[in-house]
PyMOL CGO cylinders between C-alpha atoms (Angstrom):
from pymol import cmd
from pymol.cgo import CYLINDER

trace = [
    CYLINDER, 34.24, 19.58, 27.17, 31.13, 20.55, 24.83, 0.3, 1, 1, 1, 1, 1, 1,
    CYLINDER, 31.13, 20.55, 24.83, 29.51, 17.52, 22.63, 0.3, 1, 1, 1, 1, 1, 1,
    CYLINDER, 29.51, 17.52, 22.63, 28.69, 18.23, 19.19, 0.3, 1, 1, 1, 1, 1, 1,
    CYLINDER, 28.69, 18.23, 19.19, 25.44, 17.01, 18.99, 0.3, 1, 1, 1, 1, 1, 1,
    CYLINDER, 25.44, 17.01, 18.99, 24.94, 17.14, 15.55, 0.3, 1, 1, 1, 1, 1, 1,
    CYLINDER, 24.94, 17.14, 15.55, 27.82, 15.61, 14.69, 0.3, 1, 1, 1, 1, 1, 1,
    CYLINDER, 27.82, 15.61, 14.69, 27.52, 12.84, 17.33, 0.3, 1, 1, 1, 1, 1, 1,
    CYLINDER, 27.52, 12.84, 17.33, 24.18, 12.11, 15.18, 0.3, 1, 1, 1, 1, 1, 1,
    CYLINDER, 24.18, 12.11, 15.18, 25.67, 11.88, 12.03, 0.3, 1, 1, 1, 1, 1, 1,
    CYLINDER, 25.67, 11.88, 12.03, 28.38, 9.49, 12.78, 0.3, 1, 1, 1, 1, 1, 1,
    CYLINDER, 28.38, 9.49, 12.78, 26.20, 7.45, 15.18, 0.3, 1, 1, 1, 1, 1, 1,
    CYLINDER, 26.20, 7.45, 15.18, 27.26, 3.72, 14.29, 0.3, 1, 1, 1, 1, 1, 1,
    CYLINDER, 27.26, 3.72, 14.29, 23.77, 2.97, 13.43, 0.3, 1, 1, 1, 1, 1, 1,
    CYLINDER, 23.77, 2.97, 13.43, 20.99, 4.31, 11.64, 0.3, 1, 1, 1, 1, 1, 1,
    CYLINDER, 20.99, 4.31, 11.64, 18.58, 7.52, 12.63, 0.3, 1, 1, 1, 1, 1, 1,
    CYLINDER, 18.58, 7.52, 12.63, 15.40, 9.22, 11.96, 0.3, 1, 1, 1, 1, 1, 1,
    CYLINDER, 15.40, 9.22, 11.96, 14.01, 11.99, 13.18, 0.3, 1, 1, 1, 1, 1, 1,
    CYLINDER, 14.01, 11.99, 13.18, 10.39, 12.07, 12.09, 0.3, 1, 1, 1, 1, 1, 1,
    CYLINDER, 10.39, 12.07, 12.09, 6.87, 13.63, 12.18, 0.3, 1, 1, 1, 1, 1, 1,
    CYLINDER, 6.87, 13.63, 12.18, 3.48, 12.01, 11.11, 0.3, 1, 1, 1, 1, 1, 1,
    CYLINDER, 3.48, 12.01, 11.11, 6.15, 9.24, 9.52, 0.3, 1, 1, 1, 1, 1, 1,
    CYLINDER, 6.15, 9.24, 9.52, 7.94, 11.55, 7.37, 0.3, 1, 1, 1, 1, 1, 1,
    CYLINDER, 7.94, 11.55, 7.37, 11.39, 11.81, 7.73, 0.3, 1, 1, 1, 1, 1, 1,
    CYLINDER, 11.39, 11.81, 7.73, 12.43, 14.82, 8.83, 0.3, 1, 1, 1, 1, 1, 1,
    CYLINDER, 12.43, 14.82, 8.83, 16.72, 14.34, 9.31, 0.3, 1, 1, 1, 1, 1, 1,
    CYLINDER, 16.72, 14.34, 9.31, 18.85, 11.25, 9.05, 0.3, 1, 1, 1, 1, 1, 1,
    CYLINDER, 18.85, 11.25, 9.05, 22.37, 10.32, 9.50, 0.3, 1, 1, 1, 1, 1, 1,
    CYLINDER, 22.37, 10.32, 9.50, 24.75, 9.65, 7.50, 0.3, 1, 1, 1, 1, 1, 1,
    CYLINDER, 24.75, 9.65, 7.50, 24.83, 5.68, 8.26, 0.3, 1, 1, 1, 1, 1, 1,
    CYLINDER, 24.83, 5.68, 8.26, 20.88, 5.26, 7.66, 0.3, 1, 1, 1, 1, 1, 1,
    CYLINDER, 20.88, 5.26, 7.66, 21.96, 6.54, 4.60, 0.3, 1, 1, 1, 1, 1, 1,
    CYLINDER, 21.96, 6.54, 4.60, 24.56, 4.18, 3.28, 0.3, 1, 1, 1, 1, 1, 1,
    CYLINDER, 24.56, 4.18, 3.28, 22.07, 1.23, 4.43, 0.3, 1, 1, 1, 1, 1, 1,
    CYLINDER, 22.07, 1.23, 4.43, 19.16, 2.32, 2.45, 0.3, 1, 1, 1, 1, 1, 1,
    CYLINDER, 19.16, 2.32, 2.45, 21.96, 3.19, -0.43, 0.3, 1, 1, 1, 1, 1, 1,
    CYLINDER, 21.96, 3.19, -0.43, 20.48, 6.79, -1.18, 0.3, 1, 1, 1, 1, 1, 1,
    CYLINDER, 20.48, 6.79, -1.18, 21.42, 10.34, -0.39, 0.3, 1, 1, 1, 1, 1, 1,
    CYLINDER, 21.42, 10.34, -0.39, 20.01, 12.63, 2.97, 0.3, 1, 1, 1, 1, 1, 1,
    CYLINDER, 20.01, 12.63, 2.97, 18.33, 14.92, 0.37, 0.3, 1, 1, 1, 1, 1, 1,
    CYLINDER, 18.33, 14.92, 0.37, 16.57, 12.07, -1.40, 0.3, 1, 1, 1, 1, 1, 1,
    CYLINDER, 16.57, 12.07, -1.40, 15.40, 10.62, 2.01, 0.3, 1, 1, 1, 1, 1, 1,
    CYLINDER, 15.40, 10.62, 2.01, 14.01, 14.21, 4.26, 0.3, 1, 1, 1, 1, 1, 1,
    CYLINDER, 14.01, 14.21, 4.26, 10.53, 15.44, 3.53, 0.3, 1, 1, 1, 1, 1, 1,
    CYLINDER, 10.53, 15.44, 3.53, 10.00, 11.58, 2.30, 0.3, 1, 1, 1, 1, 1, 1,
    CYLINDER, 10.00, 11.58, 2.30, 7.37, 9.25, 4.05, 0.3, 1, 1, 1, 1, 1, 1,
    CYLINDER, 7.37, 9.25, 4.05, 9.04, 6.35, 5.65, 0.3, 1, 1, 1, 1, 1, 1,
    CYLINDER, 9.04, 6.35, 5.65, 7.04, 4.27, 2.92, 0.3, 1, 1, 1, 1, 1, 1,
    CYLINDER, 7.04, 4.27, 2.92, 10.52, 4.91, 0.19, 0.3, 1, 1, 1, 1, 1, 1,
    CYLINDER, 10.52, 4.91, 0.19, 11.70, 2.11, 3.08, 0.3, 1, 1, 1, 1, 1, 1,
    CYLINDER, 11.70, 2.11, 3.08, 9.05, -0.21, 2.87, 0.3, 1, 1, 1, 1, 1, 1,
    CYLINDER, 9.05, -0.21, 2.87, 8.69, -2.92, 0.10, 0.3, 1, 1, 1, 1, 1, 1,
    CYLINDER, 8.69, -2.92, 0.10, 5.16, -2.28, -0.08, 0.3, 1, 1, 1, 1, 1, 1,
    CYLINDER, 5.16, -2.28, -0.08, 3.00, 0.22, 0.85, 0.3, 1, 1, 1, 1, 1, 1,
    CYLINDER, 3.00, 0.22, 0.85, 0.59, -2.27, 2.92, 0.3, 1, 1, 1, 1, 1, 1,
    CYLINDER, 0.59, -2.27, 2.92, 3.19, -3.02, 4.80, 0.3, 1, 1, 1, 1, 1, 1,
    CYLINDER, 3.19, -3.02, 4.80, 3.83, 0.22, 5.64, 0.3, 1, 1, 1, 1, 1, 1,
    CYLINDER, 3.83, 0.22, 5.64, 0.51, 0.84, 6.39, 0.3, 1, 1, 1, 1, 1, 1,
    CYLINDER, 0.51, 0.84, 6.39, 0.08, -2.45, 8.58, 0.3, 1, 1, 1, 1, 1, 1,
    CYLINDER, 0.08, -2.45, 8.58, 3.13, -1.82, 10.41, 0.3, 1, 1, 1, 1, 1, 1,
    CYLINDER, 3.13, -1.82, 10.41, 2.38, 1.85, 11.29, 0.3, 1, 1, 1, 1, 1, 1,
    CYLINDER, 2.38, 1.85, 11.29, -1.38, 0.70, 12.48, 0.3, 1, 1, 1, 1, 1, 1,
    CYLINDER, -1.38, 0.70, 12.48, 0.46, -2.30, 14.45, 0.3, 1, 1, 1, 1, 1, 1,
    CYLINDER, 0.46, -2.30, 14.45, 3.26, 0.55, 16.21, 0.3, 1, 1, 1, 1, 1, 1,
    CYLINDER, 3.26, 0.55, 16.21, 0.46, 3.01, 17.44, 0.3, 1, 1, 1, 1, 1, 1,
    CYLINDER, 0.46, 3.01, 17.44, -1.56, 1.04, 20.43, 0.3, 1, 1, 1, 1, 1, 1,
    CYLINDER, -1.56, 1.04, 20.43, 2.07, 0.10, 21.52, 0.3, 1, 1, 1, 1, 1, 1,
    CYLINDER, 2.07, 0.10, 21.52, 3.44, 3.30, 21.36, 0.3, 1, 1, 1, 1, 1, 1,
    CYLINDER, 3.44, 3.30, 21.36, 0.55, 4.31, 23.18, 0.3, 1, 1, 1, 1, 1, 1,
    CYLINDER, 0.55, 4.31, 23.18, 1.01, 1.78, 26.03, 0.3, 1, 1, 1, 1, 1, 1,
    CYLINDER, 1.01, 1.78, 26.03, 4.95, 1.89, 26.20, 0.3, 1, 1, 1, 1, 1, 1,
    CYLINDER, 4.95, 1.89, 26.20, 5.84, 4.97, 24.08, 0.3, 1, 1, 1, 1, 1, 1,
    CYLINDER, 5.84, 4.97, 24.08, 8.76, 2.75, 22.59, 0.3, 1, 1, 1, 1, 1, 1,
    CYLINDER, 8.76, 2.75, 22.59, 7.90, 0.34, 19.76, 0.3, 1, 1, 1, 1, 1, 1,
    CYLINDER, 7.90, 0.34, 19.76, 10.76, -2.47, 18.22, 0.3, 1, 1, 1, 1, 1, 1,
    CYLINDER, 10.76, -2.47, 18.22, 10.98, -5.29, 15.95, 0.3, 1, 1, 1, 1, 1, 1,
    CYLINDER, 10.98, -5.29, 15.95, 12.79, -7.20, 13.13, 0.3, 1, 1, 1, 1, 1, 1,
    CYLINDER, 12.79, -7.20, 13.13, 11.53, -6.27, 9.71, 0.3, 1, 1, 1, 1, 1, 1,
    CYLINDER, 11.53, -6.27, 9.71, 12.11, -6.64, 5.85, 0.3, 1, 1, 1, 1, 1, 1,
    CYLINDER, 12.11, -6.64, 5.85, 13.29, -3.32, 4.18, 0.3, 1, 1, 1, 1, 1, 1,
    CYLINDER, 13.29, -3.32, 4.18, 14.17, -2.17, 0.84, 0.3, 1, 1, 1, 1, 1, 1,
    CYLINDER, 14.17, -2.17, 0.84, 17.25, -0.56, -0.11, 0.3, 1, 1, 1, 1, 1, 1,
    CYLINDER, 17.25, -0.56, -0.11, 16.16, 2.74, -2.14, 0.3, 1, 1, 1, 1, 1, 1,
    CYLINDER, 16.16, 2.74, -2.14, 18.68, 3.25, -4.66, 0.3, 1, 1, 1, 1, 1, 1,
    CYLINDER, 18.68, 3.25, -4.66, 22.18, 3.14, -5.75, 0.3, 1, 1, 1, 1, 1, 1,
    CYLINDER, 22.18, 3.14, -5.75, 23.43, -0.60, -7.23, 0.3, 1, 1, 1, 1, 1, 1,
    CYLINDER, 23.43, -0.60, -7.23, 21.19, -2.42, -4.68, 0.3, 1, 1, 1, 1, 1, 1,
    CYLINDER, 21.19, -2.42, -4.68, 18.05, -0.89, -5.70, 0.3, 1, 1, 1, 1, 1, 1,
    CYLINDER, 18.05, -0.89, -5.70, 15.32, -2.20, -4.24, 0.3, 1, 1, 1, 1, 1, 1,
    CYLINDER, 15.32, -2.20, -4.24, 17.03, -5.36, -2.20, 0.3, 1, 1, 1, 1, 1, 1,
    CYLINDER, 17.03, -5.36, -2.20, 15.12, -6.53, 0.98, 0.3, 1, 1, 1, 1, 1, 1,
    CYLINDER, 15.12, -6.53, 0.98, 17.46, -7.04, 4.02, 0.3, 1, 1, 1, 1, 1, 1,
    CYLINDER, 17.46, -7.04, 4.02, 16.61, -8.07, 7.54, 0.3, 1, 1, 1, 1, 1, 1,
    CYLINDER, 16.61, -8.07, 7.54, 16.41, -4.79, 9.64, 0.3, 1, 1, 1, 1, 1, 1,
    CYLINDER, 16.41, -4.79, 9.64, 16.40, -3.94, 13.69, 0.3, 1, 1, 1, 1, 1, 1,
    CYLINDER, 16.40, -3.94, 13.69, 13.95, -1.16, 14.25, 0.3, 1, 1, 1, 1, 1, 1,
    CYLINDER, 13.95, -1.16, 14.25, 13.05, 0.58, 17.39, 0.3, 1, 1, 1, 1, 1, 1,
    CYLINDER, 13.05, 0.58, 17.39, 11.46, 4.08, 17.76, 0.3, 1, 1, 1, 1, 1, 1,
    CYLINDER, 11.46, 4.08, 17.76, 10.69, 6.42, 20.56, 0.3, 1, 1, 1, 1, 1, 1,
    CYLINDER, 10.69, 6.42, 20.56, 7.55, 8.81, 20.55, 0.3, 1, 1, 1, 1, 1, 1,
    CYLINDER, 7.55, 8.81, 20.55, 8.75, 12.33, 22.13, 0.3, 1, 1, 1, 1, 1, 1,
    CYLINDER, 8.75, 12.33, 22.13, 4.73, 12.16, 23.04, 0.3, 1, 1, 1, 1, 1, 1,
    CYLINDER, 4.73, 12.16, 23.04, 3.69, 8.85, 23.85, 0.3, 1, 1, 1, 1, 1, 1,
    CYLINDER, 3.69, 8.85, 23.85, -0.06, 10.10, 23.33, 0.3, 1, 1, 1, 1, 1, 1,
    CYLINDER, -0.06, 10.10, 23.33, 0.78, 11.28, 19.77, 0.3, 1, 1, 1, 1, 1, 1,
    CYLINDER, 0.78, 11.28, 19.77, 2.53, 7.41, 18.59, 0.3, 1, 1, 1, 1, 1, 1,
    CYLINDER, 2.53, 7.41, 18.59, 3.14, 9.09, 14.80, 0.3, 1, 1, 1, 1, 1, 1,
    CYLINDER, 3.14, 9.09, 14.80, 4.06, 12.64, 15.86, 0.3, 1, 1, 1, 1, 1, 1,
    CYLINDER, 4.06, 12.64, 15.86, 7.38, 13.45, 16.34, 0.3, 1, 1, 1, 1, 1, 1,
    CYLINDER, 7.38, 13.45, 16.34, 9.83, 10.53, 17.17, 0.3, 1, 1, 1, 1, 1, 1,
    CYLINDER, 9.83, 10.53, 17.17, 13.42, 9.26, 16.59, 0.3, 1, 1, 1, 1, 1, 1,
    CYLINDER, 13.42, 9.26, 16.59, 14.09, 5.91, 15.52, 0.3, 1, 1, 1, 1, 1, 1,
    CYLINDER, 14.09, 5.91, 15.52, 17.05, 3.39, 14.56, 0.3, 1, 1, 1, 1, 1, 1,
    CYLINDER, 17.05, 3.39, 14.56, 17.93, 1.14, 12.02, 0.3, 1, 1, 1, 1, 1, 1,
    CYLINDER, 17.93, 1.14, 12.02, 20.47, -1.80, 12.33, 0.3, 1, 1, 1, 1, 1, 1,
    CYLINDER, 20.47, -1.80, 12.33, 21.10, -3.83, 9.07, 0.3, 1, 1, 1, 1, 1, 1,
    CYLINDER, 21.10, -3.83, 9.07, 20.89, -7.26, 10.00, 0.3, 1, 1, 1, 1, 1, 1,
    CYLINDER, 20.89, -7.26, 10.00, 21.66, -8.67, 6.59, 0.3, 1, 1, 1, 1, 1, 1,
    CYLINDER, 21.66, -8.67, 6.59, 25.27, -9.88, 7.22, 0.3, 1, 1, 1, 1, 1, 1,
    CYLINDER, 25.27, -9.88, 7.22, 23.99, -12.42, 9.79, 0.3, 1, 1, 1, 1, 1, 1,
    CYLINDER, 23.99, -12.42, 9.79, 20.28, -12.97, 8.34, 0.3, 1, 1, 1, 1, 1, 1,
    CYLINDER, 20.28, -12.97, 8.34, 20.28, -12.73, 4.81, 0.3, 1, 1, 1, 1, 1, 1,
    CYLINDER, 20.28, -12.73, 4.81, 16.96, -12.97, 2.93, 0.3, 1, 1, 1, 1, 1, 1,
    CYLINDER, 16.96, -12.97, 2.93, 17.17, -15.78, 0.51, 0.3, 1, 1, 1, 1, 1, 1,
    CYLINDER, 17.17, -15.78, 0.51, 13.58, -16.66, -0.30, 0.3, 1, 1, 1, 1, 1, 1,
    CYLINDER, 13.58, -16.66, -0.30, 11.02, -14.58, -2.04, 0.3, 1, 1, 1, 1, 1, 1,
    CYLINDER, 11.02, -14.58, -2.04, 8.39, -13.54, 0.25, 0.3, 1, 1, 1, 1, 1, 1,
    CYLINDER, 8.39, -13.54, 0.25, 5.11, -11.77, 0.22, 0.3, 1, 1, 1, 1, 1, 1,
    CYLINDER, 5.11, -11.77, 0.22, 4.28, -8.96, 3.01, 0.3, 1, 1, 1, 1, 1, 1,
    CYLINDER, 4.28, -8.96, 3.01, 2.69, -11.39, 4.71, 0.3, 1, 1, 1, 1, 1, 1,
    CYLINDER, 2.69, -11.39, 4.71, 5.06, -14.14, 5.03, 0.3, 1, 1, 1, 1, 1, 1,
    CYLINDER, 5.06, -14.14, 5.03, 7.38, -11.30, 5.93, 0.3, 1, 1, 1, 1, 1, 1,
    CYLINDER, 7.38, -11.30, 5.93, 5.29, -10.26, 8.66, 0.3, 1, 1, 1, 1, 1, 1,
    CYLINDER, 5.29, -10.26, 8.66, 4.69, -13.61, 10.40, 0.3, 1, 1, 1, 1, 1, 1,
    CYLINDER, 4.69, -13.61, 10.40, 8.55, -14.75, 9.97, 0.3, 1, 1, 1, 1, 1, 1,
    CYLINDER, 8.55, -14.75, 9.97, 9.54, -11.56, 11.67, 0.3, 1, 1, 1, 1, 1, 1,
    CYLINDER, 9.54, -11.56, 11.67, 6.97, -12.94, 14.80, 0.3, 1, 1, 1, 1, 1, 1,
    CYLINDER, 6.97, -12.94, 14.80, 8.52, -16.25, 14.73, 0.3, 1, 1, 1, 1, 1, 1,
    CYLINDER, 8.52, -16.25, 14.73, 12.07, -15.01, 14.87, 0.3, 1, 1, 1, 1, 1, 1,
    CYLINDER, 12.07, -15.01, 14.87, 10.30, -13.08, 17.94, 0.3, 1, 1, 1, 1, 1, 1,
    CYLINDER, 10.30, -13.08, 17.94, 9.32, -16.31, 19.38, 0.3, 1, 1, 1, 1, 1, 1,
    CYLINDER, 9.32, -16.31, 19.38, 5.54, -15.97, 19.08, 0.3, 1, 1, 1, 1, 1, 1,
    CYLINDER, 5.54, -15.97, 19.08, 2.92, -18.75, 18.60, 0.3, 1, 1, 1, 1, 1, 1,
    CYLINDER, 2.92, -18.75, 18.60, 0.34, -18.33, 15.86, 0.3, 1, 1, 1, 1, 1, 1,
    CYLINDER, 0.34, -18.33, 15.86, -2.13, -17.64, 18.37, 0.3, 1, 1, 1, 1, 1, 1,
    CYLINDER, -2.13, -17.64, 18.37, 0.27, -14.75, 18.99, 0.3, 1, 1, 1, 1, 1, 1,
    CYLINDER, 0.27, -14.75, 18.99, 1.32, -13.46, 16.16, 0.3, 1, 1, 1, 1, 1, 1,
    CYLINDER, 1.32, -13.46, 16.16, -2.91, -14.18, 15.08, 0.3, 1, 1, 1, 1, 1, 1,
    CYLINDER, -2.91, -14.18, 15.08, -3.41, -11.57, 17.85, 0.3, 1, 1, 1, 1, 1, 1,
    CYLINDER, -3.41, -11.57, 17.85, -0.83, -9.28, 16.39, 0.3, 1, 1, 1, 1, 1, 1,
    CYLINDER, -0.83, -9.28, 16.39, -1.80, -9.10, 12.88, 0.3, 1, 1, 1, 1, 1, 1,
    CYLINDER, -1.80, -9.10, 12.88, -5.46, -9.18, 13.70, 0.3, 1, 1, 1, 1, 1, 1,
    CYLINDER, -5.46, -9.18, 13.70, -5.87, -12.35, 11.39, 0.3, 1, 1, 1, 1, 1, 1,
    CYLINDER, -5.87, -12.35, 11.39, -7.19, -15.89, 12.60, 0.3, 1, 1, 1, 1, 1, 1,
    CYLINDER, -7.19, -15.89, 12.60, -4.38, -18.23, 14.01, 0.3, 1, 1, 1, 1, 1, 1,
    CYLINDER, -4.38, -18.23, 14.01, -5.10, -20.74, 11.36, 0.3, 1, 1, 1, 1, 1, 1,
    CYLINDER, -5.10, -20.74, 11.36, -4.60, -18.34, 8.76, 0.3, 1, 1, 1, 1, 1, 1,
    CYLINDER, -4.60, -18.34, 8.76, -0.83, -17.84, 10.38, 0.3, 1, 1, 1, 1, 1, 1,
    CYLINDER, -0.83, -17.84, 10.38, -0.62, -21.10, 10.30, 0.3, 1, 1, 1, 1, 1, 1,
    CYLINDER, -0.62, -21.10, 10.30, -1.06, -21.38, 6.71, 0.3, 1, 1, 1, 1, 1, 1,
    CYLINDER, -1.06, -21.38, 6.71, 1.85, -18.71, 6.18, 0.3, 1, 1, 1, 1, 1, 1,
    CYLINDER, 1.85, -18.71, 6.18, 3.74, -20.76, 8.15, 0.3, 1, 1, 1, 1, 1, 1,
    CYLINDER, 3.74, -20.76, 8.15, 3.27, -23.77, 6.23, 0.3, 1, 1, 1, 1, 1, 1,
    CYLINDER, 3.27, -23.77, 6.23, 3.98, -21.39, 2.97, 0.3, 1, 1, 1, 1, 1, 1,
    CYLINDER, 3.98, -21.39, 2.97, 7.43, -20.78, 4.63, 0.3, 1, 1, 1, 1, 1, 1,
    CYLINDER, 7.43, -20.78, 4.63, 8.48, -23.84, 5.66, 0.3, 1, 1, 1, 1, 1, 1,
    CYLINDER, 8.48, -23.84, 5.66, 7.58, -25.06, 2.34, 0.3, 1, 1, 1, 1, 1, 1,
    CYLINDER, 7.58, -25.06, 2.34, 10.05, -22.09, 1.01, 0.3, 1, 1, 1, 1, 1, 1,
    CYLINDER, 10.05, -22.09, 1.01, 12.81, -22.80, 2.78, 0.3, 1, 1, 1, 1, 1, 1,
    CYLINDER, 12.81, -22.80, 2.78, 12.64, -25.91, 2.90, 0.3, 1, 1, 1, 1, 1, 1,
    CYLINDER, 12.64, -25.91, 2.90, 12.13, -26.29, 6.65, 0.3, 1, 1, 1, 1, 1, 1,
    CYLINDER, 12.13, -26.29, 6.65, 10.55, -30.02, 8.76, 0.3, 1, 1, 1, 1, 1, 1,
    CYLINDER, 10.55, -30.02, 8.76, 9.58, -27.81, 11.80, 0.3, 1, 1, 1, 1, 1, 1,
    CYLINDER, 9.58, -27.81, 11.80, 9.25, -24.82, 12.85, 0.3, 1, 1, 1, 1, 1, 1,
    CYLINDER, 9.25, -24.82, 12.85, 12.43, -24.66, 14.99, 0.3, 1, 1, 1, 1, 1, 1,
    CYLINDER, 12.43, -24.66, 14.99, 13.88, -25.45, 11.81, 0.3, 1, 1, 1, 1, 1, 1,
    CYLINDER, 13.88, -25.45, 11.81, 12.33, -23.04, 9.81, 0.3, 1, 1, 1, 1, 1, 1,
    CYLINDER, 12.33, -23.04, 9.81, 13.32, -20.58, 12.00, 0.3, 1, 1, 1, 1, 1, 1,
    CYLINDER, 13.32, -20.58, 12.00, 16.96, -21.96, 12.13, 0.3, 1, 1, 1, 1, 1, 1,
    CYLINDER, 16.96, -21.96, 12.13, 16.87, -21.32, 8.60, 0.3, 1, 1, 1, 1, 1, 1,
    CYLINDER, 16.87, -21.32, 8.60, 15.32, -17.68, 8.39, 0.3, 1, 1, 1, 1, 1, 1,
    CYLINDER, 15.32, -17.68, 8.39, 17.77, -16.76, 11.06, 0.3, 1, 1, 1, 1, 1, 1,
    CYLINDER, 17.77, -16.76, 11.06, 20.73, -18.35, 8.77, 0.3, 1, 1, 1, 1, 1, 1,
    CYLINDER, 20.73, -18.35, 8.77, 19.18, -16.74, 5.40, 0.3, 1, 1, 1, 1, 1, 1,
]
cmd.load_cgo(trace, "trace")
């Protein structure tokens, strides 16, 4: 029996990209319905339409390329932003993990997926790029030393995000804070 392997793409139960030089180049039809826009609004777009800022984007794509360089994989939990429709411009929790087809070229062509994580980890607080950044390392399990490293920022500066997000949710530690970011 032949596969269609278009079709098995488009009604893959999660999210996909195909992309060069972080441009979209196809998606499904679920990445779609996550982001709440159209195929044709999404291909020839930069990956930045997903982003709620561009220096996150920009971070995040200078963070993936030593470790797509290394491994030729990258993943991680991350803050997007719906594009359109009635949820324009929500942030949700999102699973993302890409695959260089060149290990040696991290942003040239690649496939990635998307898993909404929003049903189980809602976002509840307002948070900058930042704070979005180092609560995606603690949900990872990092130390600020780590997640210091990570973001090429002192560990006492994470520290002080942390402190910003425990404040914001309310948390006395930081098992409980990320209890709570987990929970929404």
């Amino acid at each position: 029996m032949d596969i269609d392997y278009r079709l098995a793409f488009e009604l893959a139960p999660i999210g996909l990209v195909l992309s060069r030089q972080r441009i979209i180049q196809d998606c499904n039809r679920h990445l779609c319905e996550m982001f709440g826009t159209t195929r044709e609004a999404l291909v020839g777009q930069s990956f930045q339409v997903l982003y709620p800022s561009a220096d996150e984007f920009e971070r995040i794509g200078a963070r993936i390329a030593p470790i797509m360089n290394r491994q030729g994989s990258y993943a991680d939990d991350r803050i997007m932003k719906r594009v359109d429709g009635r949820c324009k411009g929500e942030v949700f929790w999102c699973h993302v993990t890409g695959r260089a087809l060149d290990p040696a070229e991290p942003h040239g062509a690649g496939i990635w997926t998307f898993e909404d994580l929003s049903s189980h980890r809602p976002v509840k607080a307002e948070l900058t790029g930042r704070e979005r950044e180092v609560a995606a390392h603690l949900l990872a399990g990092l130390t600020s030393k780590e997640i210091g490293k990570a973001l090429a920022i002192s560990h006492r500066t994470v520290e002080i995000y942390r402190a910003r997000l425990m404040r914001k949710y309310k948390a006395s530690t930081t098992a409980d804070l990320v209890h709570k970011l987990t929970a929404g």
